[in-house]
C-alpha positions, -999 to 999 in steps of 0.1 A, spaced: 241 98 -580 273 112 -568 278 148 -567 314 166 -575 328 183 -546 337 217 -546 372 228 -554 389 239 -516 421 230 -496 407 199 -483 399 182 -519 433 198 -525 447 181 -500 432 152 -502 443 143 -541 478 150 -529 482 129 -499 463 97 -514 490 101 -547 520 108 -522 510 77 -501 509 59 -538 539 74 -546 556 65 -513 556 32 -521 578 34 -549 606 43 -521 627 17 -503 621 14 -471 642 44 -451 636 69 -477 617 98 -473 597 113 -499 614 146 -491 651 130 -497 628 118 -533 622 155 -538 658 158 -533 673 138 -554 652 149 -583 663 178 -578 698 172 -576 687 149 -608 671 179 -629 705 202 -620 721 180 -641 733 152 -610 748 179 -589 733 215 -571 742 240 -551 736 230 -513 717 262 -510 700 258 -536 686 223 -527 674 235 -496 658 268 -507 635 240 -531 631 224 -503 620 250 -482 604 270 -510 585 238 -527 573 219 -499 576 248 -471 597 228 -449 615 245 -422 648 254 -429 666 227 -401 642 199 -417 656 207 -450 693 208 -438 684 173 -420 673 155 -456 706 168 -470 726 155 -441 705 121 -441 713 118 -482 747 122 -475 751 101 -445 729 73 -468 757 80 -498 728 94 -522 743 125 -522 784 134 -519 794 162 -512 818 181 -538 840 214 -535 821 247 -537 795 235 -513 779 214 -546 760 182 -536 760 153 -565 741 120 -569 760 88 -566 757 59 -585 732 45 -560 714 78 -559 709 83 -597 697 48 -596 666 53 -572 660 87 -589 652 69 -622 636 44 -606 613 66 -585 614 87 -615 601 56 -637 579 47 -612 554 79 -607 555 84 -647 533 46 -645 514 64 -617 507 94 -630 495 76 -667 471 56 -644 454 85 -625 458 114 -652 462 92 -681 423 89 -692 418 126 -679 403 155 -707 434 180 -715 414 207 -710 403 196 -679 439 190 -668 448 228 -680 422 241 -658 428 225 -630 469 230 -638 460 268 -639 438 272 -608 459 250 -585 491 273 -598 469 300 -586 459 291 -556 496 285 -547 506 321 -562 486 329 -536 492 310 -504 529 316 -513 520 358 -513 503 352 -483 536 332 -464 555 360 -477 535 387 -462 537 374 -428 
């Protein structure tokens, strides 16, 4: 008989690095999943975002410090996933659009796999106690 572990920051954490790692391997090799997080971000602006606002996502979503963020951009850039436009806009290339719906492609089969055969309602509670519990952590960042 197994038993169902209790809901805490280490189950948590758990489910979300064993689907990154899955995740991860949708990426070719040299990409990050944080320039991934990127690019679909630039991808859901509508191919091109505001430089600030990629890295306030990036710092805001994933917490990562503000030179690590700057760093992806650069590394997207340098990689020619990103290009740089006037106004300080950033916009996919060709070549990045095309892993973005790859990747994108990629974790929708993923995500049917491990979510797919899940109860709704057990997905919505689980949807509203993790947004919760980052409400949360997120006041507590903010509070110092």
């Amino acid at each position: 008989m197994t038993t169902t572990p209790t809901v805490n920051g280490q189950v948590i954490g758990m489910a979300h690095y064993a689907t990154r790692a899955v995740a991860e391997r949708l990426l070719p090799a040299g990409t990050t999943f944080y320039q991934a997080l990127a690019l679909n971000t630039a991808e859901a602006a509508g191919g091109a975002v505001e430089r600030r606002a990629l890295t306030e996502r990036l710092t805001g979503a994933v917490k990562l410090g503000a030179p690590a963020a700057e760093a992806t951009v650069a590394d997207l850039t340098s990689a020619g996933l990103l290009e740089e436009r006037p106004g300080d806009v950033l916009a996919l290339t060709a070549a990045g659009d095309a892993l973005v719906q790859s990747y994108k492609a990629g974790v929708a089969r993923i995500a049917a796999g491990l979510y797919g055969d899940l109860p709704a309602e057990d997905l919505a509670a689980a949807g509203r106690v993790l947004a919760e519990v980052t409400a949360r952590a997120d006041a507590m960042l903010a509070a110092g």
